[in-house]
Residue, then its C-alpha position, 0 to 999 in steps of 0.5 A: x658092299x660098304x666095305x668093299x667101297x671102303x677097301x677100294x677108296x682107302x687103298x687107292x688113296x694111300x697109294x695116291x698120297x705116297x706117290x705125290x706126298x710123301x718125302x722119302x728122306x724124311x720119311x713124312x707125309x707133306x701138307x696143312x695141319x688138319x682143321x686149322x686152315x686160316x693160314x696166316x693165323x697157324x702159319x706165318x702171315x705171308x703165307x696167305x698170298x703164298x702157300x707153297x710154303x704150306x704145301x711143302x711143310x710137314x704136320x704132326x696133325x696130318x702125319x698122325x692121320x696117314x698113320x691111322x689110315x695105314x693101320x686101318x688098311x693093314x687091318x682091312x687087309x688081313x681081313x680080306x685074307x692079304x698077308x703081303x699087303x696086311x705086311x706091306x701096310x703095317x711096315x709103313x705104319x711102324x716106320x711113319x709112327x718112327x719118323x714122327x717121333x724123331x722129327x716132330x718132338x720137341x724135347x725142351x717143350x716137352x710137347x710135339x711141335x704143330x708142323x715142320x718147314x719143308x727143310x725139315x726146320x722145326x717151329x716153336x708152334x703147337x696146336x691141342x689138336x695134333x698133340x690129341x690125336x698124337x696121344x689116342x693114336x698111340x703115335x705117342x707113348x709112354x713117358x711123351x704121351x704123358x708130357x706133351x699133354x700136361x705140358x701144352x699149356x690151359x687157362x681157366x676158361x679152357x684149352x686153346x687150339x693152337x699156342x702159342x697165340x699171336x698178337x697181330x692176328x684176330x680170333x679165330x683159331x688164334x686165341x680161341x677154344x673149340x669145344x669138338x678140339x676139348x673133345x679130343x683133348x679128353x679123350x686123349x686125357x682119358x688114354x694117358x689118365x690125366x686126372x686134371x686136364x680130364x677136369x678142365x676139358x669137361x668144366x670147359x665145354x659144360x661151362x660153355x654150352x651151359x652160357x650160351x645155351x647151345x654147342x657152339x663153334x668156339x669161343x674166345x680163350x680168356x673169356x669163353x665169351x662168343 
């Protein structure tokens, strides 16, 4: 029964996002990075009193997700015993995983750039998360897999959610290390065996729930202080 739930809620959903979200000509989902929602510190400050400019952008982080959703419904379809739709799904699939590659990767960083304007203009942002997800997913293979993790940058206290930081901005996701992002990090880590970053992640979220006595939210980046 569970399951039927969540064939019905998955497929209903996908085809409401490529109604109203999905851009044919760049072959992209629109919409917020995922997680990082104090707009004005991921994305320019103006933004905060207009965030159209955020509706109409495209993110790596939310793009990778789409992309996870498609495979699992062409999953769940061959379960059920639906080739069309099994087809229909993988298609998409193969063809998002495509449109990411060649629009979100930034060759001269070396990484996978946080999000694009709406004009398909790429911005010199990063955020760890987007890149993780993009390397366990399998959006990111290969040779890029391994680069854009060892590229984006860490510092002794750990990896930062989002690079590079700003100075007119507070902390929060500015200038800051979430411990369940250094999760994901890991785990993308371990996908590409990046002996080092594996290292770091794990000093860092040890180290800061060993300061503070619990699991904490995030800390600041220089000092993994709270």
């Amino acid at each position: 029964a569970f399951a039927d739930m969540v064939w019905a809620a998955l497929r209903d959903t996908l085809a409401q996002d490529r109604q109203y979200a999905f851009d044919r000509g760049f072959g992209l989902y629109r919409g917020e990075t995922s997680f990082m929602d104090w707009r004005e510190q991921s994305y320019p400050a103006w933004t905060a009193d207009n965030v159209r400019f955020i509706a109409q952008s495209f993110a790596l982080s939310t793009n990778v997700l789409h992309y996870q959703a498609l495979q699992l419904a062409a999953t769940q379809a061959t379960v059920r015993h639906d080739a069309g739709a099994a087809t229909s799904y993988a298609a998409q699939a193969a063809a998002l995983k495509q449109a990411i590659n060649a629009h979100f990767w930034r060759a001269d960083r070396g990484m996978y750039m946080s999000y694009l304007g709406g004009d398909g203009t790429p911005v010199d942002t990063y955020d760890l998360l987007g890149i993780a997800l993009a390397v366990s997913s399998g959006v990111a293979d290969g040779e890029r897999a391994r680069q854009t993790l060892a590229n984006y940058p860490g510092w002794p206290s750990g990896s930062p959610v989002m690079w590079p930081e700003r100075s007119d901005q507070p902390i929060y996701h500015n200038r800051a290390i979430w411990p369940f992002v250094s999760a994901y990090a890991l785990r993308a880590a371990r996908t590409v065996n990046d002996p080092t970053r594996i290292a770091r992640e794990i000093e860092s979220v040890l180290r800061g729930a060993a300061l503070y006595g619990s699991n904490m939210e995030n800390y600041e980046l220089l000092t993994q202080g709270q």
